[in-house]
C-alpha positions in Angstrom: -81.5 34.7 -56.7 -77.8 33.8 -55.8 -75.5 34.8 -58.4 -74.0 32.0 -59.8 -69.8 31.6 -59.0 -67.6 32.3 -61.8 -65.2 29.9 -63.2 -61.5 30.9 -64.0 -60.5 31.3 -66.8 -63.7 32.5 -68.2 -66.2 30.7 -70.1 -63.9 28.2 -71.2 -63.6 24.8 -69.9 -60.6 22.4 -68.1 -60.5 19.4 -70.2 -61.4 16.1 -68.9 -58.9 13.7 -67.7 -58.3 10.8 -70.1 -58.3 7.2 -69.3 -54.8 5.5 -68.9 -53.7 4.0 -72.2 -56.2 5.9 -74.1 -55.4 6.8 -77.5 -54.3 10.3 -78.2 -53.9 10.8 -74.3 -51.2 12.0 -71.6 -50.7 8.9 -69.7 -47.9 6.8 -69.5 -47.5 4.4 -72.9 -49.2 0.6 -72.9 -47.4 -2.4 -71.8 -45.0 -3.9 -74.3 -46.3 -7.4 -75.4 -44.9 -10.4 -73.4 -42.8 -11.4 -76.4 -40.7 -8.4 -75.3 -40.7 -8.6 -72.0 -39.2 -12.1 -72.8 -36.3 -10.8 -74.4 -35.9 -8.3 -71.7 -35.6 -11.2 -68.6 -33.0 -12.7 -71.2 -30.4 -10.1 -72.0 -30.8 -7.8 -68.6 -30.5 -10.0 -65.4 -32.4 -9.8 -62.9 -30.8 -8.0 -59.7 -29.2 -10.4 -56.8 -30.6 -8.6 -54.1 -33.5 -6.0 -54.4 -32.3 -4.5 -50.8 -36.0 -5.1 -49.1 -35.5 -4.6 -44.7 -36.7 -8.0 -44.0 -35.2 -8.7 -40.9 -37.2 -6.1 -38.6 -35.3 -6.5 -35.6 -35.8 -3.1 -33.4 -34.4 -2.6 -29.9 -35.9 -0.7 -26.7 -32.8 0.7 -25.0 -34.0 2.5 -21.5 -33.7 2.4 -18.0 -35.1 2.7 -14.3 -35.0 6.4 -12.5 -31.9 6.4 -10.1 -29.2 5.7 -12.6 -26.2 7.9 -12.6 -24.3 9.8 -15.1 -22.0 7.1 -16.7 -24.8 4.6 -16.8 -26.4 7.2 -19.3 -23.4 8.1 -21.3 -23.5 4.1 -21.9 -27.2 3.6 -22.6 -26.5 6.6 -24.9 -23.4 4.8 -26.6 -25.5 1.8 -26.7 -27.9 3.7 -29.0 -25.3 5.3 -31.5 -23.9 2.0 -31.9 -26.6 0.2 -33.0 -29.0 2.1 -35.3 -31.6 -0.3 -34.7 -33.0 0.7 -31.8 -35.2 2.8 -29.7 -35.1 5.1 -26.9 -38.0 5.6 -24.0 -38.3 7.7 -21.1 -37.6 6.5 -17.3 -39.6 3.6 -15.9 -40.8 4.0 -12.3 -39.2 2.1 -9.7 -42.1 0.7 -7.8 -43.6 -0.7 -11.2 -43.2 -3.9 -12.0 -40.9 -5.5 -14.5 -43.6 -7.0 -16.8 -44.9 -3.6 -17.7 -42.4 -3.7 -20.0 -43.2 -6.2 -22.2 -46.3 -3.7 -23.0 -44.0 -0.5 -23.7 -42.2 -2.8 -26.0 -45.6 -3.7 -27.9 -46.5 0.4 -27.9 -43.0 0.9 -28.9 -43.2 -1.7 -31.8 -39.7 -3.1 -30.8 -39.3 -7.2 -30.4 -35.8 -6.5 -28.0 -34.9 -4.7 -25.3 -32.1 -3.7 -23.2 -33.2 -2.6 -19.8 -30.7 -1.0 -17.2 -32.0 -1.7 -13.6 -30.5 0.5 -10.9 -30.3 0.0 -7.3 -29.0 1.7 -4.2 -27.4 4.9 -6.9 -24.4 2.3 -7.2 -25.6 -1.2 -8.4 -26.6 -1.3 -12.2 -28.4 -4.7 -13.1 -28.8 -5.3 -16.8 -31.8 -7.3 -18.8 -31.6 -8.3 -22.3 -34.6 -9.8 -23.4 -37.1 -11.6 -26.0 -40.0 -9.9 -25.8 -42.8 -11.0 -25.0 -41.9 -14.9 -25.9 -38.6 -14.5 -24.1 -36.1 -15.7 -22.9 -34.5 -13.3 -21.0 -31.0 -12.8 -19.2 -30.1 -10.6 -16.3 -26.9 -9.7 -15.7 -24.4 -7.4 -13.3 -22.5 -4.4 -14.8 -19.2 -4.0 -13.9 -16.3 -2.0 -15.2 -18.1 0.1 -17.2 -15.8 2.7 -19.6 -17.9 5.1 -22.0 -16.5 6.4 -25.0 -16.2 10.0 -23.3 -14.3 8.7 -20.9 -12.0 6.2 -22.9 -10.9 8.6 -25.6 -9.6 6.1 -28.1 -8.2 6.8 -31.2 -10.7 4.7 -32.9 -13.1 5.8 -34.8 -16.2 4.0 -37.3 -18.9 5.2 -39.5 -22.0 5.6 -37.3 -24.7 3.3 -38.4 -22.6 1.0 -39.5 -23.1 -2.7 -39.3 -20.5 -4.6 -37.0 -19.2 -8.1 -37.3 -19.8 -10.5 -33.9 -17.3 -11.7 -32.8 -17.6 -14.9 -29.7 -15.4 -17.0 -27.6 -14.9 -20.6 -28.1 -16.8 -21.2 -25.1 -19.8 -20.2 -26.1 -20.1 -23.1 -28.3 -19.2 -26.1 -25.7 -21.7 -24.9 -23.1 -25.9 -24.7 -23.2 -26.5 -21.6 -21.2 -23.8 -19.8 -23.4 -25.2 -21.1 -26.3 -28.5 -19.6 -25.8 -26.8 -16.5 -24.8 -25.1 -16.2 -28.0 -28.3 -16.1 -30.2 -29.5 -13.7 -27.7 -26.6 -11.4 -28.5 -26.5 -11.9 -32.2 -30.0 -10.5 -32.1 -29.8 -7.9 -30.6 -26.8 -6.0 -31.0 -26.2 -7.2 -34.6 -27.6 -4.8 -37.1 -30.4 -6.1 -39.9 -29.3 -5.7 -43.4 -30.7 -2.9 -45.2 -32.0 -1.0 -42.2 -33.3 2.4 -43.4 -31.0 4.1 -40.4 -27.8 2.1 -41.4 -25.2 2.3 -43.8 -23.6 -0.3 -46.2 -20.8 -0.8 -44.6 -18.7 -3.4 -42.1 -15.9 -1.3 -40.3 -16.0 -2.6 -36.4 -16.3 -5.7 -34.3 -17.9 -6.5 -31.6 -16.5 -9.1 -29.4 -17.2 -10.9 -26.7 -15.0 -12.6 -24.4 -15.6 -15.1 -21.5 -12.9 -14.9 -18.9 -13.0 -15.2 -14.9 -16.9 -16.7 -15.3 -17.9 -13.2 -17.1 -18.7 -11.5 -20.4 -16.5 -9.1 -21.4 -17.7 -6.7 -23.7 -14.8 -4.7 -26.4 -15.4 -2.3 -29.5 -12.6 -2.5 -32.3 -12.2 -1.0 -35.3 -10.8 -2.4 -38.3 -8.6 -0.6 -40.3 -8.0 -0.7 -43.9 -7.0 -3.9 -45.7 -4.3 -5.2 -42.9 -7.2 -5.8 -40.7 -5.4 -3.9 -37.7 -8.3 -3.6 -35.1 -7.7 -0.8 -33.0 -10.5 0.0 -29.7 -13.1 2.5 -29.8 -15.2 1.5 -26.9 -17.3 1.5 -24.9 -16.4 -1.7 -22.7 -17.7 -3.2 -19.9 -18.1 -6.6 -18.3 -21.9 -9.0 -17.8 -21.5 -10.6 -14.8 -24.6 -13.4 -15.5 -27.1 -14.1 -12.4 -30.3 -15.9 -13.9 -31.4 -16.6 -17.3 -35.1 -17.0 -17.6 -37.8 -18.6 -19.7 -40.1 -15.7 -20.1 -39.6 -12.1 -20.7 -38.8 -10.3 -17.3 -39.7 -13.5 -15.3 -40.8 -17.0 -15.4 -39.4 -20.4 -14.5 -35.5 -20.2 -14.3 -33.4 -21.9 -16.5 -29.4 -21.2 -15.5 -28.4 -19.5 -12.2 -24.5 -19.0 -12.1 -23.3 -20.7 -9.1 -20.2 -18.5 -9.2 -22.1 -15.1 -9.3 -21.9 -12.7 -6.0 -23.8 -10.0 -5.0 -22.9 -6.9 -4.5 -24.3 -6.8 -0.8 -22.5 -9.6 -0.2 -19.2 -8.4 -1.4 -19.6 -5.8 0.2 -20.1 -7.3 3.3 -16.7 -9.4 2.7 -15.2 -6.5 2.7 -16.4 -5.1 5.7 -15.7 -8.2 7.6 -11.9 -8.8 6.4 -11.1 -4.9 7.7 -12.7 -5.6 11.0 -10.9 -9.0 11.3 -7.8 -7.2 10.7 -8.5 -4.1 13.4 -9.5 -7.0 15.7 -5.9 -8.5 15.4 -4.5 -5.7 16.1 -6.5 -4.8 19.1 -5.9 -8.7 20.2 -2.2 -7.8 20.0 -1.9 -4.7 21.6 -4.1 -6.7 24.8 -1.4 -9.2 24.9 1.4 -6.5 25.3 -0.2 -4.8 27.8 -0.8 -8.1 29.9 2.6 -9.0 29.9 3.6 -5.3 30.8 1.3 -6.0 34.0 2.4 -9.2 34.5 4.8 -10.0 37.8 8.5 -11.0 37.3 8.7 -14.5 38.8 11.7 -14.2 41.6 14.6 -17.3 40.9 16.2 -18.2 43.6 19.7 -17.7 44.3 22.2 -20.0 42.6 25.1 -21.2 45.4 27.5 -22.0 43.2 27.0 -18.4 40.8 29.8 -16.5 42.7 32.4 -19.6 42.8 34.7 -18.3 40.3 34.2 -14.2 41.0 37.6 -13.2 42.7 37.1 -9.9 45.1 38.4 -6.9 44.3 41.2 -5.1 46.3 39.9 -2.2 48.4 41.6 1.0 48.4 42.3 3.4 51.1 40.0 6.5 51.1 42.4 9.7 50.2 41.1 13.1 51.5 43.0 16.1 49.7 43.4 18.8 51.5 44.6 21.2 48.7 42.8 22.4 46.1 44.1 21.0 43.1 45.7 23.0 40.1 43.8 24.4 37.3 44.6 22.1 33.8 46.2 24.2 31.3 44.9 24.7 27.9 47.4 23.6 25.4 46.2 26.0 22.8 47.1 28.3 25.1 50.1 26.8 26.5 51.5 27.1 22.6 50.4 30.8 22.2 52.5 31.4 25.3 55.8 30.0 24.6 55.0 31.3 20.8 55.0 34.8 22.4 58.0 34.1 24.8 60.2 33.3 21.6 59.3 36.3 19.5 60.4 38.4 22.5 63.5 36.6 23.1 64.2 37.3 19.3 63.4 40.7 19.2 65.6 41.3 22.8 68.7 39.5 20.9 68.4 41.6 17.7 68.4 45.3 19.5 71.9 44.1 21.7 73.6 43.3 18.8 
């Protein structure tokens, strides 16, 4: 037969656990009657606040392969700033847009901020509802990172920032919409485990030449001094749609321009201007080749010309006398006088 194990501690026995509120026992004391906990509600008031995260706002910040380095020094300023959000690895290229309405379900994130690049110089941004939408698209320009900026700003990280919006934004629909879709996103929820309790920056956003321009401040102290940290960059808007990455089109900005097209203005305007040129030079050379029309003679063009008097034809037969320096000539007579001088001292 198989001993039998030994218990530690020898023969003796653990005690058994009591029953919570049993007499005599460990746990933690009974409940005070409800008289008392009357009295308690009276003299200690209750808390305003009991800091609970209710608004669960979390943001998907990635991007398509093919972006270059200052796009990811801004996605990566993007995240720092707001500590709401989430980062991803690279979407493919060829997939389509909608996928990402799915990564933002795995992710658990109901926003997301999706840089788009094309031709490794074009950088398209989405900003988006997901997966009720809407959604906006819009063309980066100007970007400045903080690297790059080196501002002497400076804020808490984690902080919560104060939105700040144009005037405009509240006497148009499409700006309108755009405005929730901001606040949003880039404001931070209250309470959020990753931020902290304070407000010590500003956000604003700034509609001028038909486009968003985006600016970091800072406010310092008391005076409410606002001094730029950065990053900044402008939203040129293209389409704002109904969905999430798609759907029936709500706004398309009739002044918006695409890069290929610019472009393409460009090119065009310096070949008009070499084509000038060429036109010109083509001109000058046709008149160079050009033959000088003969006028005819004028009758009356010599009436007042009087002729001149003809002189007789001298032929010297001598060769004529050398010009004398008058440097020279000088020297000479200098040289005749000091010997005349000398000649009249020695007779007398």
């Amino acid at each position: 037969m198989a001993a039998a194990k030994r218990k530690r501690g020898g023969a003796a026995t653990r005690p058994r656990k009591r029953a919570r509120g049993a007499p005599n026992g460990t746990g933690p004391p009974a409940k005070p009657s409800p008289q008392g906990a009357e009295r308690e509600e009276h003299s200690v008031p209750a808390p305003i606040s009991k800091g609970k995260w209710k608004n669960k706002e979390r943001v998907l910040i990635f991007s398509s392969r093919g972006i270059n380095f200052r796009t990811r020094h801004l996605m990566q300023d993007l995240r720092t700033l707001m500590p709401h959000s989430k980062a991803d690895t690279k979407m493919d290229r060829k997939d389509k847009l909608f996928v990402i309405n799915e990564i933002c379900e795995i992710k658990n994130c109901n926003k997301c901020i999706f840089f788009e690049a094309k031709k490794k110089q074009d950088l398209y941004m989405w900003l988006s509802n997901s997966p009720q939408g809407p959604s906006a698209k819009f063309l980066v320009q100007n970007i400045h990172t903080l690297a790059e900026l080196k501002m002497t700003g400076n804020c808490l990280r984690g902080s919560r920032p104060l939105l700040s919006f144009d005037t405009v934004f509240d006497q148009e629909a499409h700006y309108a919409l755009l405005k929730e879709l901001f606040i949003q996103i880039f404001s931070t929820p209250q309470y959020h485990p990753k931020s902290q309790p304070f407000v010590d920056h500003v956000f604003t956003f700034s509609i001028t030449d038909n486009r968003i321009w985006f600016r970091n401040y800072q406010i310092i102290e008391e005076d409410a001094a606002l001094v730029e940290i950065g990053p900044r960059f402008v939203l040129n808007l293209i389409k704002i749609f109904q969905g999430s990455f798609g759907g029936p089109t709500l706004y398309e900005n009739p002044h918006y321009q695409s890069p290929n097209m610019h472009r393409r203005m460009t090119r065009l305007a310096v070949a008009a201007k070499f084509r000038e040129k060429q036109q010109v030079k083509d001109l000058q050379k046709l008149r160079k080749k050009e033959e000088k029309t003969i006028i005819p003679e004028d009758p009356t063009e010599t009436v007042f010309e009087t002729p001149a008097e003809e002189k007789p034809l001298e032929i010297e037969l001598v060769k004529p006398q050398l010009k004398v320096n008058l440097k020279k000539k000088k020297k000479l007579f200098q040289r005749q006088r000091k010997r005349q001088k000398k000649l009249s001292g020695v007779g007398v």
